[in-house]
C-alpha angles and dihedrals in degrees: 000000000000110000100254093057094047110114120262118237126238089253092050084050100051081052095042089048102042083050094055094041089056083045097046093058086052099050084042094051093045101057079050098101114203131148120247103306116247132220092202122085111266109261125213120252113174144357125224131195099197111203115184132158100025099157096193122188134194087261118120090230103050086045084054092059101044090060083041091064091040090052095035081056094052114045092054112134091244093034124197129253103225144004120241104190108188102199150268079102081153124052092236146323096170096091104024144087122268087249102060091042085059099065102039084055089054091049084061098044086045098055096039097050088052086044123027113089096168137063111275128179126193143209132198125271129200089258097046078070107102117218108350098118092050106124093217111008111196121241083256104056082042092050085038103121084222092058114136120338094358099078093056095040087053094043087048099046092231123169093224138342088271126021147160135235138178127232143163090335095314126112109217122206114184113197143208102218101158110104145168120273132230117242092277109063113084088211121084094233135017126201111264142115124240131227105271092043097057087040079056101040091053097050092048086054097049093055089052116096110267084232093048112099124245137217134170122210107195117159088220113065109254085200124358134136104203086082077064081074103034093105133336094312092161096052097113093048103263126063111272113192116177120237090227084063098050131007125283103212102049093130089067088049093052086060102050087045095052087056085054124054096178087070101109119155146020121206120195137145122185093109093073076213124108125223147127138215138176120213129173090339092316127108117223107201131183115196106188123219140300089215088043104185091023082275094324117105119275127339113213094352089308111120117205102294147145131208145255104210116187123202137198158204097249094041109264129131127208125191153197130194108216118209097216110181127072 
């Protein structure tokens, strides 16, 4: 028997095993991304009300609702400093004509501009898209200078489909991460990024300080497990989640974050599920709807919500998902 092959003893086990056990917690310990760690307690920095998945409609009542959640945010004791609303403001404008997205759009401007007292940015949702989800789209609606993203990015006044910003020692990135999707996919769209945006998005983080804190803001999930439970996803024996549900392209995103340790959280909706998970040194969170159930009732066990997101100086988020209709 060659001596590699030869069988270790129990004494050479107990070594070999105590060995990678001690390597194991290394190696464990090193893919665990955090910042220089601190003595001092954590401070505050800022506070974030995180809308996502309003829905809104030209109806008085849901109207009604909508300036119900922005004044609901506002006027917490310990009220936020700004709004980041991840996307879907509108019902939909996937599946329906230029002029009905039109005035949906117009019901959200309405009721954030009689709202909204504090700086909000926004970011597209799959149903911001016009006209991608139209069977047979006339060679007007195709030629429309509206046609797809253009319409949201004009009625929200954005400076492009995806942006940065800078706040309270955070670096924001706000993402587009609705795409088309290839012939397989039975959705008109499917998270992902394409290729100009990541090129973008990795040159925005490397000429961030490597000590200013980082979060993504995408409307599709980039990880998250509560899609895992949105319909019967393990019916044909292994779990099956659409890519329109969570990105596609996560993996890609595991590898730029584990460059950057000051990546700390992601922020999506889309789900109108909450939930949050750490993973390698990023938190993954989920904030619901504000619409929860598209206006009726809750979705999942979610009722309609938004969420009170905390950051701080070390990087950490805490969070807390606020109920805001009677």
């Amino acid at each position: 028997m060659p001596e590699a092959h030869k069988p270790l003893s129990r004494r050479q086990f107990v070594h070999l095993s105590g060995v990678f056990a001690l390597g194991t917690i290394s190696a464990c310990a090193s893919t665990q991304p955090r910042l220089n760690p601190s003595s001092s307690p954590k401070k505050r920095l800022m506070r974030i009300a995180h809308f996502t998945d309003v829905h809104i409609l030209p109806i008085g009542v849901i109207e009604n609702k909508v300036a119900a959640a922005f004044r609901h945010a506002q006027n917490q004791p310990d009220p936020p400093e700004m709004i980041l609303n991840s996307g879907d403001s509108i019902m939909d404008s996937l599946e329906t004509n230029r002029e009905n997205a039109e005035k949906q759009w117009d019901a959200f401007n309405k009721v954030v501009q009689a709202e909204c007292r504090l700086p909000i940015y926004h970011a597209i949702g799959n149903h911001d898209v016009w006209g991608w989800g139209l069977s047979n789209p006339s060679a007007d609606i195709l030629s429309d200078a509206m046609y797809g993203k253009n319409l949201v990015i004009q009625r929200l006044g954005l400076p492009n489909r995806y942006y940065s910003f800078d706040r309270s020692g955070w670096h924001f990135i706000v993402l587009d991460s609705t795409h088309l999707p290839n012939e397989a996919s039975q959705h008109p769209y499917i998270g992902r990024l394409d290729d100009e945006q990541f090129d973008w998005l990795e040159k925005d983080i490397a000429q961030v300080d490597s000590q200013t804190l980082i979060c993504l803001v995408s409307h599709i999930p980039i990880l998250c497990a509560c899609e895992f439970f949105d319909g019967e996803n393990e019916a044909s024996g292994n779990w099956i989640v659409p890519a329109a549900w969570m990105h596609i392209d996560a993996r890609r995103f595991r590898s730029l974050f584990l460059k950057h340790p000051n990546i700390r959280l992601c922020l999506s909706g889309h789900a109108h599920q909450y939930e949050s998970l750490d993973y390698l040194g990023v938190r993954y969170q989920t904030d619901g709807a504000i619409c929860g159930n598209w206006w009726r009732g809750s979705y999942m066990d979610f009722p309609p919500a938004y969420v009170l997101v905390d950051l701080y100086d070390d990087g950490s988020a805490e969070s807390q998902f606020v109920a805001y209709a009677d």
